[in-house]
ZAVOPA-467194 format. One record per residue (C-alpha): residue in three letters; x, y, z. Coordinates in steps of 0.1 Angstrom, whole numbers, plus 5000, padded with zeros to 4 digits. Layout:
AlaXYZ ...
//
This chain:
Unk272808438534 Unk269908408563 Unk269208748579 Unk268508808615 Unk265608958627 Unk263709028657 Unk259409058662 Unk257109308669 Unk253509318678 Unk253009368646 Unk250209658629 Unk247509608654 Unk249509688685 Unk246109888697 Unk243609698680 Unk243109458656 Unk239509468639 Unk237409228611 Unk234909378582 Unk232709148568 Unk231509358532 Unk228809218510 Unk230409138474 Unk227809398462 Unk229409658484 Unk231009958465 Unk231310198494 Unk232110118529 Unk235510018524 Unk236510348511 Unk234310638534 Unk236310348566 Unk240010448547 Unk240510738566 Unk238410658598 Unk240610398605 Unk243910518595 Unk244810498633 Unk248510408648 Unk248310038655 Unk244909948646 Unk244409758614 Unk240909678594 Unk240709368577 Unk238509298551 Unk236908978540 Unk234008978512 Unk230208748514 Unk228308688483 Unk225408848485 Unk222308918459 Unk222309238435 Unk218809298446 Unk217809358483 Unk214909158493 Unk214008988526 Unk214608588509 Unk218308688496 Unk219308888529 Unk218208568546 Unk220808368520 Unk223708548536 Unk223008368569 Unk224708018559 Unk227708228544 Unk229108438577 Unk230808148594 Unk233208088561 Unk233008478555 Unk234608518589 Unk237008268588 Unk238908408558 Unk239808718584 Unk243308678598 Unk243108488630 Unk246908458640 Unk246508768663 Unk243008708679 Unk240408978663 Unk239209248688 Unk235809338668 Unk234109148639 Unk231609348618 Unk229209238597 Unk228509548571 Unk224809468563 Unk222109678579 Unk219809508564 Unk221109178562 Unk221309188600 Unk218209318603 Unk216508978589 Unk218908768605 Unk219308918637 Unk222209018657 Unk222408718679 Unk222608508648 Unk225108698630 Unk227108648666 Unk227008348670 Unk228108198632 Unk231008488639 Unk232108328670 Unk232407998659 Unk235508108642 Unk236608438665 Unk235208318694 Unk236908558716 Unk235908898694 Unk233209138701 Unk230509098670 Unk228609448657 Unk227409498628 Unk225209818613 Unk221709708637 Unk223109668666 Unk225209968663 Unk222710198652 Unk220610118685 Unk223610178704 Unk224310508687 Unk220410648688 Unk220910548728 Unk224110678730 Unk222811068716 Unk219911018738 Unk217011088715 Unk214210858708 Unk211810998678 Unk214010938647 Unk213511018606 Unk214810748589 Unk215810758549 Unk215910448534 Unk217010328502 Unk214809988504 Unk211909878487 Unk208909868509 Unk209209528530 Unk212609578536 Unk212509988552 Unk209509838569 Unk211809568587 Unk214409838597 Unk211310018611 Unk210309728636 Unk213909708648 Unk214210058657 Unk210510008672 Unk212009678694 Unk214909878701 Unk212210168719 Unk212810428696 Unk209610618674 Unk210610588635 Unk208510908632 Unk209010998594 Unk210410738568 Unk211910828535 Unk212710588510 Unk214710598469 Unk212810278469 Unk215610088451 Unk216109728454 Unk219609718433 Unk222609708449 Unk224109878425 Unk221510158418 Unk222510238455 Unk225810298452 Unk225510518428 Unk222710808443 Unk224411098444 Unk225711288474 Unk223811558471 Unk220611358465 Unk221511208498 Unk221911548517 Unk218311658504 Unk216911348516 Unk218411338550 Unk217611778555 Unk214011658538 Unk213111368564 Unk215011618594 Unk212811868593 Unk209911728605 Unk210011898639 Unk208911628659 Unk212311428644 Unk215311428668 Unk218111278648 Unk218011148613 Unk219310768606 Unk220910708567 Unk220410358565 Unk222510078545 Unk226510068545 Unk226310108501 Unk224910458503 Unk227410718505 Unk227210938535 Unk230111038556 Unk231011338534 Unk227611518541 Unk227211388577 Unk228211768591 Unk226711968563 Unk223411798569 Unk223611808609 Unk224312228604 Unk221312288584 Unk219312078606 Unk220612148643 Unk219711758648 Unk222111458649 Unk222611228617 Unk224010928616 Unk224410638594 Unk225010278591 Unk228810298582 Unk228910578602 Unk227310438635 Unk229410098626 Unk232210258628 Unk231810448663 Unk230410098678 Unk233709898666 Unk236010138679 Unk234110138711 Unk233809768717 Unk237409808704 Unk238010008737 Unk239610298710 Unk238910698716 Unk236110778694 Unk235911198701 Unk236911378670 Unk237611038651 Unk235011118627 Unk232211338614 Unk229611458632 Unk227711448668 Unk228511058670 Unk232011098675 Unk231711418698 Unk229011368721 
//
C-alpha cells in the first residue's frame, strides 16, 4: 500500500543553524539543549577531531579539518549560521579562516564561532576593561588576551586553572567556576567578566555570579549562543541567562 502525503517546511521553519563541537567536547551540547529548544529552529551538530591537550600546534591541526567537519551538517535546507565551538581554536586560526573553510561548503551561512562572538558581546554590553578566567596553560590565555586587546578591549585581570587537558576541563566543578568568575570580578577596575572555552561549564552560574558582582558575565557558549541567534535574525531577550540576553 503507498501512503499519500503532503510537505512541510520541515523543523527549521525559523531557522536552521550548524555546531561544529571538538570531539573532546563534553559540554556545549548539553548547557545549548534548552537554549535552543525554540519553535522551528533546529541545532545540528557535527563533531572535529581535535587533541586532548590544548596547545597552540594542535589548535592549529583543526584548521585542515573544518571544511569536512562542515560538510557532514545537513545541507538540503541551506544553513542560516555555522559555528565553530572552539574559543580557542579560533583564536589561533582566526575568524576569517574558520569562514572561509565553512563557506566552501555553506557558502550562503553566516560563520561565528566563540572569538568573534565574544567581541561582539563585550561591544554589545558596552564595556571595555574585562577579567577574564581562563582555563589554558600560559601561551594559550595569553593568545585570548591579544584578541580581546585587537578587538580594543583592556583584559585587566586574568585568571587561569592552568589546565591543558581537555578532559580535566570538563570536569572543574561549578562551584569552582563561580569562585573564579566572583574572584577575577571583583577587581573594581573590571567591567564584565569573560568565562572562556565552550568545555567549561558555565550557564548555570551565569546569574548567580552577575548578582554577587553587579557586573556582566559572559562566556564562550554563552556569548556563542546570543551571536548565532542574532546572525540567525531570532529574538535573543529573555532567551537565556543573564545581561547578554537582556540588555
Amino acid at each position: 500500500m503507498k501512503l499519500d502525503f503532503e510537505c512541510d517546511q520541515g523543523s527549521a521553519a525559523r531557522a536552521a543553524l550548524g555546531l561544529i563541537v571538538l570531539k573532546a567536547d563534553e559540554t556545549i551540547e548539553s548547557e545549548y539543549r534548552p537554549l535552543f529548544d525554540l519553535e522551528g529552529v533546529t541545532l545540528h551538530h557535527t563533531r572535529i577531531e581535535s587533541a586532548p591537550e590544548v596547545t597552540p600546534e594542535t589548535l592549529m591541526q583543526m584548521k585542515a579539518q573544518l571544511t569536512g567537519s562542515a560538510a557532514l551538517l545537513p545541507g538540503e535546507t541551506p544553513l542560516d549560521v555555522v559555528a565553530y565551538a572552539c574559543t580557542s581554536g579560533a583564536t589561533i586560526i582566526g575568524s576569517e579562516a574558520v569562514a572561509a573553510a565553512v563557506n566552501k561548503v555553506h557558502p550562503t551561512a553566516e560563520v561565528t564561532n566563540p572569538a568573534r562572538a565574544v567581541l561582539a558581546a563585550l561591544d554589545h554590553l558596552e564595556v571595555s576593561r574585562v577579567g577574564v578566567v581562563s582555563p589554558y596553560v600560559a601561551e594559550v590565555s595569553e593568545a585570548v588576551c591579544t584578541l580581546l586587546k585587537t578587538g580594543g578591549f583592556d583584559p585587566v585581570t586574568v585568571g587561569s586553572f592552568d589546565q591543558a587537558e581537555e578532559a580535566v576541563v570538563a570536569r572543574i566543578s561549578l562551584n569552582s567556576v563561580e569562585q573564579a568568575i566572583c574572584s577575577v570580578g571583583e577587581n573594581p577596575e573590571v567591567e564584565a567578566v569573560f568565562a572562556s572555552c565552550t568545555n567549561l561549564r558555565t550557564l548555570n552560574v551565569i546569574e548567580a555570579c552577575e548578582d554577587r558582582l553587579g557586573k556582566p558575565v559572559i562566556s564562550s557558549n554563552l556569548a556563542l549562543a546570543w551571536h548565532m541567534m542574532t546572525l540567525a535574525g531570532l529574538p535573543t531577550a529573555g532567551k537565556g541567562p543573564g545581561r547578554l540576553f537582556n540588555a
